[in-house]
N, C-alpha and C positions, 0 to 999 in steps of 0.2 A: 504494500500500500504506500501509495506516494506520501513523503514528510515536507513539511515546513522545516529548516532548520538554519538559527541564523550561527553563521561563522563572525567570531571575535578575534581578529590579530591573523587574517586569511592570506597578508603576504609572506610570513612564518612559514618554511618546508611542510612539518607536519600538520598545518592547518589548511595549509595550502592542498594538500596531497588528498585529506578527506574531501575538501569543495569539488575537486574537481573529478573524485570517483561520486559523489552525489550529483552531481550533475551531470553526467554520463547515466546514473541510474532513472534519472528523471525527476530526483526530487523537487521540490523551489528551494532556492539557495537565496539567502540575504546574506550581504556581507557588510560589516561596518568599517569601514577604512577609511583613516583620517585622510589620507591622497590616493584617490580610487586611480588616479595613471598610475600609481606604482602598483597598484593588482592587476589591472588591464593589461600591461604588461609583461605578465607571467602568466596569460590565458591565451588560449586560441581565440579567431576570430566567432567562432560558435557558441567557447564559453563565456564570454564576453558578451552577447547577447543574450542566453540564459540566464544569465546570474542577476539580480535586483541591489544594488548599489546605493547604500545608505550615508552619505559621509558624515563624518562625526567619530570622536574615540570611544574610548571604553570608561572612561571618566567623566563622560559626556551626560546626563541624566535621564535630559530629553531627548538625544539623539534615539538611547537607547528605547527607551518608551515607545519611541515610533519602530523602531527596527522588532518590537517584541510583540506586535500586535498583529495580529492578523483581521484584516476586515472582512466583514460579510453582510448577507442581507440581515441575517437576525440578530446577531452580537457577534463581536468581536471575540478574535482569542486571543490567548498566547499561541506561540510556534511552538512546537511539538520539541525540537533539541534546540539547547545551545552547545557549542562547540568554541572553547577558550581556550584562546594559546598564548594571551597577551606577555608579553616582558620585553627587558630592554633593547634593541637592536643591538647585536655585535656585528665588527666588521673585523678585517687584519690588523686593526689597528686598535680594536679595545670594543671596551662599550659606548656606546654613542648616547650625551647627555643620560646618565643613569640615573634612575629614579627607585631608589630605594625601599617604596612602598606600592609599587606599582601594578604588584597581582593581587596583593592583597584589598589596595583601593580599587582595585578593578572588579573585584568578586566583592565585595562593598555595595559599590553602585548597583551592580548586577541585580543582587539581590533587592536592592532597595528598589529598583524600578518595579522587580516583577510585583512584589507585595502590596507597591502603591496602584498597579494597576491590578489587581486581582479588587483591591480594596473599591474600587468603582467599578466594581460589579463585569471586566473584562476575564471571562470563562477558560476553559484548558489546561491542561497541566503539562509542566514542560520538565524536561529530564534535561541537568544540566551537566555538563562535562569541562572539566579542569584539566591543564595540561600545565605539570609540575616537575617534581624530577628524583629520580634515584640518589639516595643518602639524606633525606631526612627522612624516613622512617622512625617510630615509636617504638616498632612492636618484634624488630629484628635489623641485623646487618644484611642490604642490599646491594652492596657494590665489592669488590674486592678488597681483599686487606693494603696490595696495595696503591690503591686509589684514595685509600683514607684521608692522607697527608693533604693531597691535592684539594681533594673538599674541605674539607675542617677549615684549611687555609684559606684558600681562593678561592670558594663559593661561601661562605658562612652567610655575607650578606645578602645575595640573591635566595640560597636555602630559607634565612630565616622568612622572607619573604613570598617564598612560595609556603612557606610552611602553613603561615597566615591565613594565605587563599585557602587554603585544604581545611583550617579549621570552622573557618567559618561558612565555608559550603559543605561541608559534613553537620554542622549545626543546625543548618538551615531549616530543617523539614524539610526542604526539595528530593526529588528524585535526581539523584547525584550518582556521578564515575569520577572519580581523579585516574587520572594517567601517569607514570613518572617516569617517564624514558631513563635510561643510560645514556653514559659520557654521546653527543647527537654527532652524525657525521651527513656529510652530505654524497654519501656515494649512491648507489642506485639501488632501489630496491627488488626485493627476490632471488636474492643471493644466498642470502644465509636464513634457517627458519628462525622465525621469530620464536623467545620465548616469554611466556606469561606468569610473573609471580600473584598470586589475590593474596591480600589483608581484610582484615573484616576488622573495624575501625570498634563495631558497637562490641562484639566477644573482644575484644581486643589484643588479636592472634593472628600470627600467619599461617593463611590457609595454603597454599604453593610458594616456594620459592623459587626463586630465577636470578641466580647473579651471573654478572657478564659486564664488559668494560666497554661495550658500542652499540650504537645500531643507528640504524638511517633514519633522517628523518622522511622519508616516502615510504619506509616499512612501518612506521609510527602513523600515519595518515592511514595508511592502508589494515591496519590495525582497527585504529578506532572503525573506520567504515566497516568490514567486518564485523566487529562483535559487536559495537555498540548501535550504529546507523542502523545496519541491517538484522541485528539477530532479534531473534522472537523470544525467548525463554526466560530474559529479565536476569541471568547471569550474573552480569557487571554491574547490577542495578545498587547503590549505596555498598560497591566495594570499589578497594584500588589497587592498580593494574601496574605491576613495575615488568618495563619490556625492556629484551634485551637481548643478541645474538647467544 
């Protein structure tokens, strides 16, 4: 059955990689992009036509509100998934302008739009999806012993930041996934099999574990589209997903 789903931070590899297997499936796609030429220009000319182009960020309140509604003749809804990948841009050259609270103030807004528009009587329930990252986990070690050094050092700040996102969209009440990729590369996907650790946040216990020190971000797109987009069974529904070769 065709989805509503709006993509958050769609010029991101793995968020990228989901839009564009959803739009191949025939879903609607909205995407929020603060300069929609930089997502146009990582589309074909077909998906570029399909996709519904909302500009505004994820910090945005009212952008969002618009991007979360769906109109119809009877009432309005929500979109059926969100799909977030928001954080700082990197390039070869670092982080660019880094924003230290920036998934967490992003899964903030988030929530705060949907509540305010459910609160005026806009119907639907939406399953939302986080994309975070491998080594802050609570509930066990999910990266290599040694990659330890590497995080603890030089991700603490963006860690403790996604951390944020994850607890407060685990809090939420929503129909919630967190995702936490491994160290992300950009090589091609269907190389190597993915693998899938689940956590179950509420027993607060790991249910599989998966440690491994890479995986693509197009294996990570292609991930959430599979289990999440497309699966039927409610699996991933309020657990989270550490992938990794």
């Amino acid at each position: 059955m065709p989805k509503t789903i709006l993509f958050i931070g769609a010029t991101g590899g793995c968020v990228l990689s989901t839009l564009q297997r959803s739009l191949a499936a025939g879903h609607t796609c909205i995407a929020l992009c603060r300069t929609p030429s930089n997502l146009n220009s990582k589309l074909t000319p077909a998906e570029q036509s399909a996709v519904h182009i909302t500009q505004g960020n994820a910090h945005d309140a009212s952008a969002l509100r618009g991007a979360l509604t769906v109109s119809s003749a009877a009432q309005p809804t929500l979109v059926d998934y969100v799909i977030s990948g928001i954080g700082n841009p990197v390039t070869k050259e670092g982080i660019l302008h880094p924003d230290n609270d920036v998934c967490r103030r992003g899964m903030e807004t988030l929530l705060g739009a949907v509540a305010g528009l459910r609160a005026e009587g806009v119907g639907g329930r939406v399953r939302i999806l986080g994309i975070s990252s491998t080594g802050v986990s609570d509930f066990g070690r999910d990266i290599p012993f040694a990659m330890i050094p590497l995080y603890k050092v030089m991700l603490h700040v963006p860690h403790k930041d996604k951390k944020g996102m994850e607890d407060l969209l685990i809090a939420s009440g929503e129909e919630w996934t967190v995702v936490r990729p491994s160290w992300l590369t950009n090589g091609e996907g269907g190389v190597t099999e993915v693998r899938a650790g689940m956590e179950d946040p509420e027993r607060k216990e790991v249910v599989t574990k998966a440690v491994g020190y890479t995986i693509s971000r197009e294996d990570v797109g292609k991930w959430i589209f599979d289990n999440v987009v497309e699966e039927a069974d409610g699996k991933w529904v309020k657990r989270i997903a550490s992938l990794t070769y």
